[in-house]
C-alpha positions as CSV (number, residue, x, y, z in Angstrom):
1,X,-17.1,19.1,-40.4
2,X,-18.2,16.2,-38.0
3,X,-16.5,16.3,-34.6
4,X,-15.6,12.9,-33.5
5,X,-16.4,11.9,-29.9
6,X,-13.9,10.2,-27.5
7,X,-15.8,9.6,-25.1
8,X,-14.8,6.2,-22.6
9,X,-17.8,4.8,-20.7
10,X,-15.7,2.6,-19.0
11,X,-13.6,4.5,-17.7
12,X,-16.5,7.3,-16.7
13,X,-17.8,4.2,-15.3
14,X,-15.0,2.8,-13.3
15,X,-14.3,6.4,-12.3
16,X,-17.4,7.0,-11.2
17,X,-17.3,3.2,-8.7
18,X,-14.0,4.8,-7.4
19,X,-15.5,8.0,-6.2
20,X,-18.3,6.1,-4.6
21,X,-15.7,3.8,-2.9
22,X,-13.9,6.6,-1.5
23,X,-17.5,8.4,0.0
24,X,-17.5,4.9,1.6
25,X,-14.3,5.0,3.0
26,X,-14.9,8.6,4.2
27,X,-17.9,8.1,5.4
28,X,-17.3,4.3,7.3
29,X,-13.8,3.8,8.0
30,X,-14.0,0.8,10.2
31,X,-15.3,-1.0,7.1
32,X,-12.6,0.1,4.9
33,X,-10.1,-0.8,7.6
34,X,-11.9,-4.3,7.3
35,X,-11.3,-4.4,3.6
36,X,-7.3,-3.9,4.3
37,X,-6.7,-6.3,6.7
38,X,-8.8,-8.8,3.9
39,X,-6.3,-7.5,1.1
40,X,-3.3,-7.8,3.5
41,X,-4.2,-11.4,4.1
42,X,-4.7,-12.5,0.5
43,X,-2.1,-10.5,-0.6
44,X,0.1,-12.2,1.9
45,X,-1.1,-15.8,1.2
46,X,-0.1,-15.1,-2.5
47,X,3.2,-13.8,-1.5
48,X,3.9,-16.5,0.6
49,X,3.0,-19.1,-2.0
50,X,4.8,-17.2,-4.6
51,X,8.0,-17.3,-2.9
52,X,7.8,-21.0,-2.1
53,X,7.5,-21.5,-6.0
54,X,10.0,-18.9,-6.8
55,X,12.4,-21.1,-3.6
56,X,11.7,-23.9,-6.2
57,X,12.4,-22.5,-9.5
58,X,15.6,-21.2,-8.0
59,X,16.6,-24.6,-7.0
60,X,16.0,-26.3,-10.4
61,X,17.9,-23.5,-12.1
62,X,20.8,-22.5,-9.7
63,X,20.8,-26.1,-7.9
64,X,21.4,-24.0,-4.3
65,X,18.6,-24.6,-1.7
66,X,17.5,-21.2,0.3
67,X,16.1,-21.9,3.3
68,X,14.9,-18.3,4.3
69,X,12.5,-18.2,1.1
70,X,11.1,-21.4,2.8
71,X,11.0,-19.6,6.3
72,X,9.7,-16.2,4.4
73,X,6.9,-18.3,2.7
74,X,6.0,-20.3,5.4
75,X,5.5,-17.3,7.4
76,X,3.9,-15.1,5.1
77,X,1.1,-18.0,4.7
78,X,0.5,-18.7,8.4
79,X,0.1,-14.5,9.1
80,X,-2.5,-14.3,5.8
81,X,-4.3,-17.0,7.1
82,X,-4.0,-16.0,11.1
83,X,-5.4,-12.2,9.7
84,X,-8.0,-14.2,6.8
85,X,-9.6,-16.1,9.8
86,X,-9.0,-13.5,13.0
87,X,-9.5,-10.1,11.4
88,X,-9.8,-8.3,15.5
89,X,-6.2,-9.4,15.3
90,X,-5.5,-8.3,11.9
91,X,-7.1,-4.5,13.0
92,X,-5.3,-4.6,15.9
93,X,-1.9,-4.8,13.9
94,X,-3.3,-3.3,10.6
95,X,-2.0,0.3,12.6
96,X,1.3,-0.9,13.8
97,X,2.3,-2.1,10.2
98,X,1.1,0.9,8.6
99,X,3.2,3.2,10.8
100,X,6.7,0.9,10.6
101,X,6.0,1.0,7.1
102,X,5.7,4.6,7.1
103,X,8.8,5.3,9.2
104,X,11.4,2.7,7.0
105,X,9.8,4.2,3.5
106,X,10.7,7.6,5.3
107,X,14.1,6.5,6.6
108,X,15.4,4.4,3.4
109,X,14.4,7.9,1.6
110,X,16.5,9.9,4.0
111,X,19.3,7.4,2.7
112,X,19.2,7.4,-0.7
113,X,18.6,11.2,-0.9
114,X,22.3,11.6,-1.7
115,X,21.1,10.6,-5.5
116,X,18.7,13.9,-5.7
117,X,22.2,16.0,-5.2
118,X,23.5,15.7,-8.4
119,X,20.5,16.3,-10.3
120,X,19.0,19.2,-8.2
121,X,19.9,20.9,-4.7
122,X,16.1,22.3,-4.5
123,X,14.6,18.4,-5.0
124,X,17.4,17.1,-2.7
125,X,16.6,19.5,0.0
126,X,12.7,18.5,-0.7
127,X,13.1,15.0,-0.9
128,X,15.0,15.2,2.7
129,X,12.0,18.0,4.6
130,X,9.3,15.2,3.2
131,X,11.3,12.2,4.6
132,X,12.1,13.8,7.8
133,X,8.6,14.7,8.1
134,X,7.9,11.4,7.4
135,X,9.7,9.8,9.9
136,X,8.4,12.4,12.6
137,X,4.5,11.0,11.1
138,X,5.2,7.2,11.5
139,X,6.9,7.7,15.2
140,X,3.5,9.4,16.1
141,X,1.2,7.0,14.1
142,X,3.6,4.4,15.9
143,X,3.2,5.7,19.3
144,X,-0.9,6.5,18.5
145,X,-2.5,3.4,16.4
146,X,-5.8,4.8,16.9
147,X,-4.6,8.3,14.5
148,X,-2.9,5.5,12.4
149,X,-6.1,3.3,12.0
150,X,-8.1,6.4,11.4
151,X,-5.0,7.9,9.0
152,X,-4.9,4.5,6.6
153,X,-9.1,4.7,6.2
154,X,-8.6,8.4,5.1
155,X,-5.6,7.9,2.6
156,X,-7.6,5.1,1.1
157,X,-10.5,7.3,0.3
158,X,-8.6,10.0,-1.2
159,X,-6.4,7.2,-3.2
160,X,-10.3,5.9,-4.9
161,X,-11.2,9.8,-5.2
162,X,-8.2,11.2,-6.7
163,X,-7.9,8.0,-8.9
164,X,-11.9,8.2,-10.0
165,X,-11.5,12.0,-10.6
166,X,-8.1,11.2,-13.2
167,X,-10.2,8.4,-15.0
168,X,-13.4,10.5,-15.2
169,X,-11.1,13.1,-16.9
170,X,-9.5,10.7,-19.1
171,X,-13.0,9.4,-20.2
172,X,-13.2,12.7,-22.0
């Protein structure tokens, strides 16, 4: 009986560049921080030119003008272009964004926990420890951007290792 191999070299492959990445981010977290700020400011370029197109299309279809997708695009553009072409300024805020993120993710969980109820009293009960944890985490990554910097450098590390280890297991 022949045993038939299913074996994925790409993915061994691809898993294999993400574990490296994440020894890099370990290993030199300034430079990952670098590589953030760069994705924040593309990312926010795009988003930013996105809703000015999406301001348009809404136009054509609904004939209503909306002013704050023009202010919302506009601004998005001018902060990815202020981080694209001053990334000190971009590391400077990179850990101030990263803990207000962390505290509203935390705090809009802590409001919409009521849904967890009805399914389970154990999750609900989780779901509200993790997001009052939370919100105790981003008021001290808030009140310490150094721990924050140093915290976003170290989650994106283990996001490339734990994502190289599930595709060098799915390779298999």
């Amino acid at each position: 009986m022949e045993r038939r191999s299913n074996f994925s070299l790409p993915y061994f492959l691809m898993g294999i560049i993400f574990i490296l990445v994440s020894l890099v981010s370990f290993r030199d977290p300034q430079s990952s921080l670098l590589a953030i700020v760069y994705v924040f400011a593309i990312s926010a370029i795009l988003k930013g030119i996105f809703e000015l197109f999406f301001r348009r299309k809404i136009h054509e279809f609904t004939n209503q003008k909306s002013t704050l997708l023009i202010i919302l695009g506009i601004f998005d553009l001018l902060v990815g272009i202020f981080f694209l072409f001053n990334i000190s300024a971009g590391l400077v805020a990179l850990p101030f964004v990263f803990a207000v993120w962390f505290l509203f993710d935390s705090i809009v969980g802590l409001m919409t926990a009521g849904i967890y109820r009805i399914e389970s009293t154990g999750y609900y009960w989780f779901h509200v420890v993790i997001n009052v944890i939370g919100v105790i985490l981003g008021f001290m990554l808030l009140f310490n951007p150094l721990t924050s910097a140093l915290t976003l450098a170290f989650l994106v590390g283990f996001y490339f290792m734990m994502a190289g280890i599930s595709l060098i297991a799915y390779s298999f």
